[in-house]
C-alpha positions in Angstrom: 0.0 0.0 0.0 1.2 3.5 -0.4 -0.4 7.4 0.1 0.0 7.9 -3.7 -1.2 5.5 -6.4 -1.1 6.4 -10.3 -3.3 4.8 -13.1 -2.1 5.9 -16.5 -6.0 5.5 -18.0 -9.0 5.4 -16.1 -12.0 5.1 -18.1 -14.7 7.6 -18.5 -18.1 8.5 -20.3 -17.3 11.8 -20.5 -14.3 14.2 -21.8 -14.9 16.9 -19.8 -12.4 16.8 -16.8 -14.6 18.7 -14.4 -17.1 16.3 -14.7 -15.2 12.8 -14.6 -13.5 14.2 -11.2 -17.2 14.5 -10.5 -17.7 10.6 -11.4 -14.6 9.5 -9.5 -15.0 11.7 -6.3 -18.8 9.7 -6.0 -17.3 6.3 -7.1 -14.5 6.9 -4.4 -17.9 7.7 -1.6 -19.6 4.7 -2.8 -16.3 2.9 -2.1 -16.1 4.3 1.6 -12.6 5.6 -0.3 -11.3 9.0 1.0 -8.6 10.7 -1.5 -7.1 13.7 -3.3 -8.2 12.6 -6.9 -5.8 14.5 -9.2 -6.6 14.5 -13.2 -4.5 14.4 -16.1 -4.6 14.2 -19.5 -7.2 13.6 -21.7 -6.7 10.1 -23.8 -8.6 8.4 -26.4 -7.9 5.0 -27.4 -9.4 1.3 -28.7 -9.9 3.2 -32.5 -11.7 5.9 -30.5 -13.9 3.2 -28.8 -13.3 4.2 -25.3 -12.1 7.4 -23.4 -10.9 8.7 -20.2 -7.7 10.7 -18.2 -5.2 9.6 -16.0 -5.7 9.9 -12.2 -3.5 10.0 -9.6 -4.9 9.3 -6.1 -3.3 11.2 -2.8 -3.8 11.1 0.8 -4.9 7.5 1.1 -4.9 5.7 4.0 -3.6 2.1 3.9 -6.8 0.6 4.1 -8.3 2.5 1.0 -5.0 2.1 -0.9 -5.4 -1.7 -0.4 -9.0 -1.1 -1.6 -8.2 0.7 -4.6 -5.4 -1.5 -5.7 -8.0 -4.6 -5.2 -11.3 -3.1 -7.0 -9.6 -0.4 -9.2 -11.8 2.1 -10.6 -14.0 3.1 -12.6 -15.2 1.1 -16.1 -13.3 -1.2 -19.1 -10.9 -2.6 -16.4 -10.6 -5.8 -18.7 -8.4 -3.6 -21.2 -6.6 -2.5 -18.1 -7.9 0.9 -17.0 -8.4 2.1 -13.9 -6.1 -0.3 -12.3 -3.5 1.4 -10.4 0.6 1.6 -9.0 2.8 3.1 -6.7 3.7 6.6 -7.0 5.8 9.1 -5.5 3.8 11.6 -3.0 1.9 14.8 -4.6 2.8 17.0 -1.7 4.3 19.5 -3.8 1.2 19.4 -6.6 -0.6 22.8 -6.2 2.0 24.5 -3.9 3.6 27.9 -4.7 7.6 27.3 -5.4 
């Protein structure tokens, strides 16, 4: 388990980021799942089948890190979205240099 996970694609209905954060933030409720979701990039892929944005999840607790690296997130997990890894804290996203 660790505070910071990554998943490079996590798939969504929607390609507006302000809603998908939306999506996640209530899939991460239903989950009992408490995190700093943190969105990047836009990404289509599958012949433009299926889209979404990579996430990177901060400020779990062990527990929910487990949780998330059991269940993943979100949908199309068979083509390997939303599953996630290790990565390196996000302490210093969103802070003034």
């Amino acid at each position: 388990p660790h505070g910071a996970l990554y998943a490079h694609a996590v798939a969504a209905d929607m390609d507006d980021e302000g809603a998908f954060l939306n999506a996640v933030e209530a899939e991460l409720e239903r989950m009992g799942v408490k995190a700093r979701p943190i969105c990047g990039r836009h990404q289509v892929w599958e012949g433009d089948q299926v889209q979404g944005f990579s996430l990177m999840l901060d400020g779990l607790t062990i527990e929910n890190s487990l949780r998330i690296l059991e269940l993943g997130l979100g949908p199309q997990r068979r083509l390997g979205c939303g599953l996630f890894v290790a990565h390196r804290s996000a302490n210093a996203v969103g802070t003034a240099q």
